[in-house]
DRENTORKOL-3810 file (N, C-alpha, C; in nm, 4 decimals):
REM DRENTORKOL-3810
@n.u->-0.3642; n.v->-0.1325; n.w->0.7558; ca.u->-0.2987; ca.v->-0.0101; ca.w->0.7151; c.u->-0.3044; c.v->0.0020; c.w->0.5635
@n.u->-0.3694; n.v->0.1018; n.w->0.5042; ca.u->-0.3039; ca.v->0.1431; ca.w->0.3492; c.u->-0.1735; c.v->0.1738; c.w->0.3202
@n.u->-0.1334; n.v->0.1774; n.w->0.1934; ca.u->-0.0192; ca.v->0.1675; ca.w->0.1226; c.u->-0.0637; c.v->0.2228; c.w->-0.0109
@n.u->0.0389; n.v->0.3038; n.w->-0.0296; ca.u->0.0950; ca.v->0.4147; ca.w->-0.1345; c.u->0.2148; c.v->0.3841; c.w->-0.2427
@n.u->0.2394; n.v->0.3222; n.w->-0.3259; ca.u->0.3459; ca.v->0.3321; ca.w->-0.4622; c.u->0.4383; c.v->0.4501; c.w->-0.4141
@n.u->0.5703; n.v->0.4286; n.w->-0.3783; ca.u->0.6438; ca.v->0.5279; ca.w->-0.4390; c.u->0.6557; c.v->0.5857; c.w->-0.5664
@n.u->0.6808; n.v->0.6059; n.w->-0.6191; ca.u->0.6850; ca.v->0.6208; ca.w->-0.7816; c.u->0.7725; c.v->0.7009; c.w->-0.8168
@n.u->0.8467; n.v->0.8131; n.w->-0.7228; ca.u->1.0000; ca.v->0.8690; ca.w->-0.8066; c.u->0.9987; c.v->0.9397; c.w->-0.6574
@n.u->1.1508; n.v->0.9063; n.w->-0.6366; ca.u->1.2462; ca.v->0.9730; ca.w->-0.5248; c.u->1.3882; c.v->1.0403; c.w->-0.6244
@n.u->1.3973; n.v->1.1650; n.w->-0.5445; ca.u->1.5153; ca.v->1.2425; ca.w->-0.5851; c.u->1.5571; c.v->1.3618; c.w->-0.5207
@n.u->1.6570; n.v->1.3765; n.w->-0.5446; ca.u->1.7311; ca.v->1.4982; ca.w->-0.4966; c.u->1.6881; c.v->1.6229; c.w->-0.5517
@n.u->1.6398; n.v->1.7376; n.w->-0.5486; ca.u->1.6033; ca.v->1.8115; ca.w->-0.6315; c.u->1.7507; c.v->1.9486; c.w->-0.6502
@n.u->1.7133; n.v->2.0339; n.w->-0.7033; ca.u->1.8172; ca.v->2.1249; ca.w->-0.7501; c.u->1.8836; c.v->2.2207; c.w->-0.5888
@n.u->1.7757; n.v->2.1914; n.w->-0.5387; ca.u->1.7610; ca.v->2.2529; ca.w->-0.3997; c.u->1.8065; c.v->2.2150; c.w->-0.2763
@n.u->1.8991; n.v->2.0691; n.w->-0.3161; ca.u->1.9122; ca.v->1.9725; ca.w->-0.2238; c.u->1.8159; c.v->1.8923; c.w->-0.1599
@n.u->1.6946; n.v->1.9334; n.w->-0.1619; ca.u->1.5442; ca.v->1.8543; ca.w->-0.1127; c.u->1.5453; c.v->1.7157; c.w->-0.1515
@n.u->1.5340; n.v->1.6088; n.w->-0.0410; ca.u->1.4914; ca.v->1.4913; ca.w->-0.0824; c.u->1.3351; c.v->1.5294; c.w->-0.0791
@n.u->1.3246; n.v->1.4419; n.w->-0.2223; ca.u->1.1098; ca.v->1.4537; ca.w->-0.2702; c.u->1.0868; c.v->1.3091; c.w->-0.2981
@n.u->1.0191; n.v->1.3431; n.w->-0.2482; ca.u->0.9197; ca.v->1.1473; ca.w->-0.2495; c.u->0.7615; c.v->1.1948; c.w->-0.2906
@n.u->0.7590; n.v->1.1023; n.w->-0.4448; ca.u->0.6201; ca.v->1.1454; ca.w->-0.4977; c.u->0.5386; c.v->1.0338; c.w->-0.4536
@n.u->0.4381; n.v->1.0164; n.w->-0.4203; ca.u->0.3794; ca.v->0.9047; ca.w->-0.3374; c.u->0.2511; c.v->0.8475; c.w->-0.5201
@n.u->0.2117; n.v->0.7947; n.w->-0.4691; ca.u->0.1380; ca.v->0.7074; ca.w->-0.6841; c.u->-0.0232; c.v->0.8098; c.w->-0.6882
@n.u->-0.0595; n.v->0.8133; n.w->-0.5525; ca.u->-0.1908; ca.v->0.8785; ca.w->-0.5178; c.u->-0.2581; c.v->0.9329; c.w->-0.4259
@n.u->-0.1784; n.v->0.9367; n.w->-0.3028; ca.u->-0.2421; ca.v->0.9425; ca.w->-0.1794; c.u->-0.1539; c.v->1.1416; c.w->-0.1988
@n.u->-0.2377; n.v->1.2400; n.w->-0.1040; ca.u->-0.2041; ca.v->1.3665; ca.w->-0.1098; c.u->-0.1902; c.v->1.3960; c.w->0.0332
@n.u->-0.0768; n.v->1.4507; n.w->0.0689; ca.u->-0.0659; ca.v->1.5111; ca.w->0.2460; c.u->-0.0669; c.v->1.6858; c.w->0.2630
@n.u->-0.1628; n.v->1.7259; n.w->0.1961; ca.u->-0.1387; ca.v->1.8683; ca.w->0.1937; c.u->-0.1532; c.v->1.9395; c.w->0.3225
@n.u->-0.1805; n.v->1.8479; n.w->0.4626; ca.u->-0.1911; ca.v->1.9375; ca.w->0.5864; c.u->-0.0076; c.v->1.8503; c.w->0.6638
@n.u->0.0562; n.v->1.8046; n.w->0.6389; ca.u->0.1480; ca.v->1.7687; ca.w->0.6827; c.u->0.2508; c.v->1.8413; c.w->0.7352
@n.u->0.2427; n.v->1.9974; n.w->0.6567; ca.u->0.3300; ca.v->2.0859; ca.w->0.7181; c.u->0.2627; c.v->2.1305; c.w->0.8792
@n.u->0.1311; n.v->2.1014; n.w->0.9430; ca.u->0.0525; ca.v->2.1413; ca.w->1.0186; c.u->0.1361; c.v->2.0596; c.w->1.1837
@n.u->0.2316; n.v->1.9161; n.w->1.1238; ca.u->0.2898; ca.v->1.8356; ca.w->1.2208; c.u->0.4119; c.v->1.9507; c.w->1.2540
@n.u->0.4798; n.v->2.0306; n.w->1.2308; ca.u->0.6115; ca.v->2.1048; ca.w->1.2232; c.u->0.6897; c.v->2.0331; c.w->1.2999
@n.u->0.7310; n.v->1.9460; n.w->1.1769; ca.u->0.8599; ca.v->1.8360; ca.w->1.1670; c.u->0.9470; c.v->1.8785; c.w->1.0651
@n.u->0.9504; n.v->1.9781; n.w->1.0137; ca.u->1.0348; ca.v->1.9762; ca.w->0.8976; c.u->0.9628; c.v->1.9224; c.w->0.7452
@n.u->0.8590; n.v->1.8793; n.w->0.7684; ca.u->0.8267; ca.v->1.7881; ca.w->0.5719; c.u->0.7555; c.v->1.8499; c.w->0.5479
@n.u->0.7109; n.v->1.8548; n.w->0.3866; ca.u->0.6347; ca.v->1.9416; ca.w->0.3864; c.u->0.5539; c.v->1.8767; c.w->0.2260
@n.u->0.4740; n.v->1.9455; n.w->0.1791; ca.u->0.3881; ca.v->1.8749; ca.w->0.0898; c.u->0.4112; c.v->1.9813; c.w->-0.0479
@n.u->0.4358; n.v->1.9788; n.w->-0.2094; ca.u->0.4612; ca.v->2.0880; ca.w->-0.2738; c.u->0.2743; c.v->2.0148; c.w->-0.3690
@n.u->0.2053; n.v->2.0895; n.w->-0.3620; ca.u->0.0762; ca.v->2.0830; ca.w->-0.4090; c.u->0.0661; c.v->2.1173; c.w->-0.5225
@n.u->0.1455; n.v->2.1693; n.w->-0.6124; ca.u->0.1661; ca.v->2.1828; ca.w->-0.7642; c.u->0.2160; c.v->2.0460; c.w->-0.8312
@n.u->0.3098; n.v->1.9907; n.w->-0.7963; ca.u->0.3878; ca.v->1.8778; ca.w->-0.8392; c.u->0.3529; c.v->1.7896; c.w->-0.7665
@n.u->0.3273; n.v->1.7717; n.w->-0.6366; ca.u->0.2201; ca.v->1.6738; ca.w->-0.5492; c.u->0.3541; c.v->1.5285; c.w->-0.5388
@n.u->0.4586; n.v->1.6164; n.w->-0.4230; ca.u->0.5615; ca.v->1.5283; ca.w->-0.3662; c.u->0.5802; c.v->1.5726; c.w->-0.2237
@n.u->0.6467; n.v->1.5099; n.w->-0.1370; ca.u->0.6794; ca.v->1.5376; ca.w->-0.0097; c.u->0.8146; c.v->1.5670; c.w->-0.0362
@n.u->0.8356; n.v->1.6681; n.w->0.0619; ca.u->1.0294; ca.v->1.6638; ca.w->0.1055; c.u->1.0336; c.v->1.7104; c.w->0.2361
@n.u->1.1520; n.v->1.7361; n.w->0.2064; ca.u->1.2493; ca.v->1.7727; ca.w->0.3243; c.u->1.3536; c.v->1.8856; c.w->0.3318
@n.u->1.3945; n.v->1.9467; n.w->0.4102; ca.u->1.4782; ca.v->2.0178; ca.w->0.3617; c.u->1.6002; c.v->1.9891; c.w->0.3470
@n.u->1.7714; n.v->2.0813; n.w->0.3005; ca.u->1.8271; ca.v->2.0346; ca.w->0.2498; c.u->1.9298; c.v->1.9598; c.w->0.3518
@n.u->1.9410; n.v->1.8824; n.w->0.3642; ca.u->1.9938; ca.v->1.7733; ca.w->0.5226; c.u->2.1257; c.v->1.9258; c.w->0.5566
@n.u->2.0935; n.v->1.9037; n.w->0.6790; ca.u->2.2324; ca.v->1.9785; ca.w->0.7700; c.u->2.2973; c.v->1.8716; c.w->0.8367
@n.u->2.2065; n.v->1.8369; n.w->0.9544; ca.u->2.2510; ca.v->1.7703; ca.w->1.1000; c.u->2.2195; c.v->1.6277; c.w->1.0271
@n.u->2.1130; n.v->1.5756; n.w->0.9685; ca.u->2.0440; ca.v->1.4897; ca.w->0.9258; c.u->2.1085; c.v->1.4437; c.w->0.7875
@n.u->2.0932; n.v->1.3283; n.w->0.7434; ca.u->2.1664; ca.v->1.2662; ca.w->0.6612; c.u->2.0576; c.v->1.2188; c.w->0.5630
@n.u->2.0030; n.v->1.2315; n.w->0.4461; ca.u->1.9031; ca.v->1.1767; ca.w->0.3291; c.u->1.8501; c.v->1.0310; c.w->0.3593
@n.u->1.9113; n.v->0.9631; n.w->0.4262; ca.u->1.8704; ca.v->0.8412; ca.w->0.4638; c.u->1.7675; c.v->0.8958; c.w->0.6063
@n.u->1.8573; n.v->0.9283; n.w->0.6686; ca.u->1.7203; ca.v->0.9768; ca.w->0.7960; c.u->1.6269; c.v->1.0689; c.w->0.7461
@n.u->1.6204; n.v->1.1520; n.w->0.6603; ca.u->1.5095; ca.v->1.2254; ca.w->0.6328; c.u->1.4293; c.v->1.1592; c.w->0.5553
@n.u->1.4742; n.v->1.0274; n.w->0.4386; ca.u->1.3947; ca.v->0.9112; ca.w->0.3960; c.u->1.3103; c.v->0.8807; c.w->0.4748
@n.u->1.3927; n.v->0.7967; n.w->0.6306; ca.u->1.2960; ca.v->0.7559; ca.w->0.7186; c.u->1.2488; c.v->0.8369; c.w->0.8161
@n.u->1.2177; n.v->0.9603; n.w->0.8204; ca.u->1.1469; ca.v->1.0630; ca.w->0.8935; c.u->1.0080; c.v->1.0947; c.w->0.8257
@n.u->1.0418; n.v->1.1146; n.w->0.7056; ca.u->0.8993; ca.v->1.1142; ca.w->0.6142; c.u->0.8129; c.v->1.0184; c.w->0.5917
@n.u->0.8831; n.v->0.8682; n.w->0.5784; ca.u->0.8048; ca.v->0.7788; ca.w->0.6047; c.u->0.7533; c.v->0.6873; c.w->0.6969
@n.u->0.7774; n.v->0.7317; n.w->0.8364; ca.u->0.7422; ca.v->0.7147; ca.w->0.9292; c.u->0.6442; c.v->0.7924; c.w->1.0017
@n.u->0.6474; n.v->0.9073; n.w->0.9230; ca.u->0.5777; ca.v->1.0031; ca.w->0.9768; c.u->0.4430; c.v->0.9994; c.w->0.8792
@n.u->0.4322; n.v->0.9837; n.w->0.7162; ca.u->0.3483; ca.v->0.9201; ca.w->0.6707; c.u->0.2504; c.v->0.7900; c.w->0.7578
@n.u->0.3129; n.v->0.6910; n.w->0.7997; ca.u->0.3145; ca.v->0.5690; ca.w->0.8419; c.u->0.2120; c.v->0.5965; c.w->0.9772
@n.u->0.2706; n.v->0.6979; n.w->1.0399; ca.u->0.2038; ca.v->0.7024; ca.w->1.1860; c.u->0.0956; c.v->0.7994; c.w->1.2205
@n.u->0.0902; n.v->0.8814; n.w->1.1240; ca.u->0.0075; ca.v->1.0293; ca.w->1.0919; c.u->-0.0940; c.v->1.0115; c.w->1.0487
@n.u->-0.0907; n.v->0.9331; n.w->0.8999; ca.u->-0.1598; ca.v->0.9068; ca.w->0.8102; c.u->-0.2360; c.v->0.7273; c.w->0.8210
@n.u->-0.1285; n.v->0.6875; n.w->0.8926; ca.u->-0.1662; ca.v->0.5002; ca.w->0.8882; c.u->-0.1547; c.v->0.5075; c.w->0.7008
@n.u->-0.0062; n.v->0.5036; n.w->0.6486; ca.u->-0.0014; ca.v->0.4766; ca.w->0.5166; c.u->0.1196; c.v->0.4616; c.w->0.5199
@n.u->0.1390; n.v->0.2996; n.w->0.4408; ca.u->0.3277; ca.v->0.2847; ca.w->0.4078; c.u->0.3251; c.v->0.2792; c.w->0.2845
@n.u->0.3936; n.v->0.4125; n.w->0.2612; ca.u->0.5203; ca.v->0.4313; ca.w->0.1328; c.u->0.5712; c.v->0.3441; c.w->0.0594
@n.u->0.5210; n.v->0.2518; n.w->-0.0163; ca.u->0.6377; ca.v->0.1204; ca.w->-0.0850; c.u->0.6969; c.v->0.1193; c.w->-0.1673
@n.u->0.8388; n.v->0.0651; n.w->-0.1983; ca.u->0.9153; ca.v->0.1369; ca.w->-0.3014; c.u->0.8754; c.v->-0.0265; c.w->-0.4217
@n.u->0.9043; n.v->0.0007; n.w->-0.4988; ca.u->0.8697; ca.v->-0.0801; ca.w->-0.6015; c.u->0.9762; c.v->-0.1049; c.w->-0.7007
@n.u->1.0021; n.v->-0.2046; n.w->-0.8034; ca.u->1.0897; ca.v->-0.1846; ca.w->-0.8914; c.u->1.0645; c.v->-0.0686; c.w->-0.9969
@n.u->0.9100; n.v->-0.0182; n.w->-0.9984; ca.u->0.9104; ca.v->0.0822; ca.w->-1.1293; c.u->0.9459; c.v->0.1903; c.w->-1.0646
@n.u->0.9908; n.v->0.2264; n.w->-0.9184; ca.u->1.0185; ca.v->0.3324; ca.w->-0.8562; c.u->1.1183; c.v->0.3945; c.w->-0.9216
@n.u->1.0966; n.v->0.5472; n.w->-0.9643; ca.u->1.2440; ca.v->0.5609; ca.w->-1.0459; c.u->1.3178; c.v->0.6891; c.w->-0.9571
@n.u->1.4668; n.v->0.7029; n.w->-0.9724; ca.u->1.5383; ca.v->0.7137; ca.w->-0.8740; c.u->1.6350; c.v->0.8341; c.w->-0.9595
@n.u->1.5854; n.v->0.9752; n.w->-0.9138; ca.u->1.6832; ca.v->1.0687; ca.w->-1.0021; c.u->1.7694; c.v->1.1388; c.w->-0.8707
@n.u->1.8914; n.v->1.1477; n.w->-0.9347; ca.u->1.9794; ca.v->1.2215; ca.w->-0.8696; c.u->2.0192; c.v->1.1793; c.w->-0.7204
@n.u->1.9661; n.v->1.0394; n.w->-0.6839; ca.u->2.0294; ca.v->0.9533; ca.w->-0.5917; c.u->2.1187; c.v->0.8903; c.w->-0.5929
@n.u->2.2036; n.v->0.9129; n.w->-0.5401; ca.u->2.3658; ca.v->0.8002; ca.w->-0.5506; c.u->2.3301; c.v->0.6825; c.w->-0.5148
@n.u->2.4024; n.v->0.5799; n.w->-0.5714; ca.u->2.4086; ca.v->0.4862; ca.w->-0.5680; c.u->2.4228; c.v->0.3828; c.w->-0.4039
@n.u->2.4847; n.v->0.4762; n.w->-0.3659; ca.u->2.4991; ca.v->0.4022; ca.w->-0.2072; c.u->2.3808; c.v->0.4455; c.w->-0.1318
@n.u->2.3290; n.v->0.5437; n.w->-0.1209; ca.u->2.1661; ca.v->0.5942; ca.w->-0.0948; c.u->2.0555; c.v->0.5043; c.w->-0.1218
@n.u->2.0658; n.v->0.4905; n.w->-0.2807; ca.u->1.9603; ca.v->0.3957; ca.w->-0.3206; c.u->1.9581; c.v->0.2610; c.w->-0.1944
@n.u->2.0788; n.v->0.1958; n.w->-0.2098; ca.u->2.0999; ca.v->0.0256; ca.w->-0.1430; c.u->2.0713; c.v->0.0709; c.w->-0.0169
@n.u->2.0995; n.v->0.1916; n.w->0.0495; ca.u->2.0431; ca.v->0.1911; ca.w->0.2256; c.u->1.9096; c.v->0.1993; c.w->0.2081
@n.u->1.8225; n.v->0.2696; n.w->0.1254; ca.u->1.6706; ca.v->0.2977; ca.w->0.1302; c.u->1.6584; c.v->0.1855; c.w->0.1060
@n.u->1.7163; n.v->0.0993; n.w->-0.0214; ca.u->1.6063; ca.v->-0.0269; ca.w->-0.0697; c.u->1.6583; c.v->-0.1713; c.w->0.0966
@n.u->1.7300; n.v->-0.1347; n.w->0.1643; ca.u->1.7910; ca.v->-0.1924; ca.w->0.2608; c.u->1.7065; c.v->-0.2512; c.w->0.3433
@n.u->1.6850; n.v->-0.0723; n.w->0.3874; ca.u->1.5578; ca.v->-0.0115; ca.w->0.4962; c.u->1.4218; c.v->-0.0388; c.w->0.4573
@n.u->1.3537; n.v->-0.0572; n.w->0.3503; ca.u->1.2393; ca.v->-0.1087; ca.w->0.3018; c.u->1.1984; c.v->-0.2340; c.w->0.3419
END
């Protein structure tokens, strides 16, 4: 299986969890209609803004769905940098890793 650098997860203004992946591009991912979707200007994945779903499950919805779609795991790294994630978020993702 290949593997992808996380390289910055965050909350955006929009409520969107975005996961920028270091190099790999999913621009047909909206084609699965799961909810994720690919922004091809800024070249991150998200999600929309959790209702039913909680930022931790939409973490692992995207990267599972990376994982099984694509055959590519997401790895978070220490240079991974982490905006507008709370603190208790961070420790379940780096948990779940």
């Amino acid at each position: 299986m290949k593997t992808d650098i996380i390289k910055e997860i965050k909350i955006d203004g929009s409520g969107r969890l975005c996961i920028f992946p270091e190099k790999e591009k999913f621009t047909q991912i909206y084609r699965l209609a799961v909810e994720v979707h690919w922004d091809n200007e800024k070249l991150f994945l998200y999600s929309p803004k959790p209702r039913e779903w909680s930022y931790l499950d939409w973490y692992n919805h995207i990267t599972s769905l990376v994982r099984i779609d694509y055959g590519i795991d997401l790895l978070l790294t220490a240079n991974t940098t982490w905006i507008n994630i709370p603190s208790t978020l961070k420790e379940e993702i780096i948990a779940m890793s």
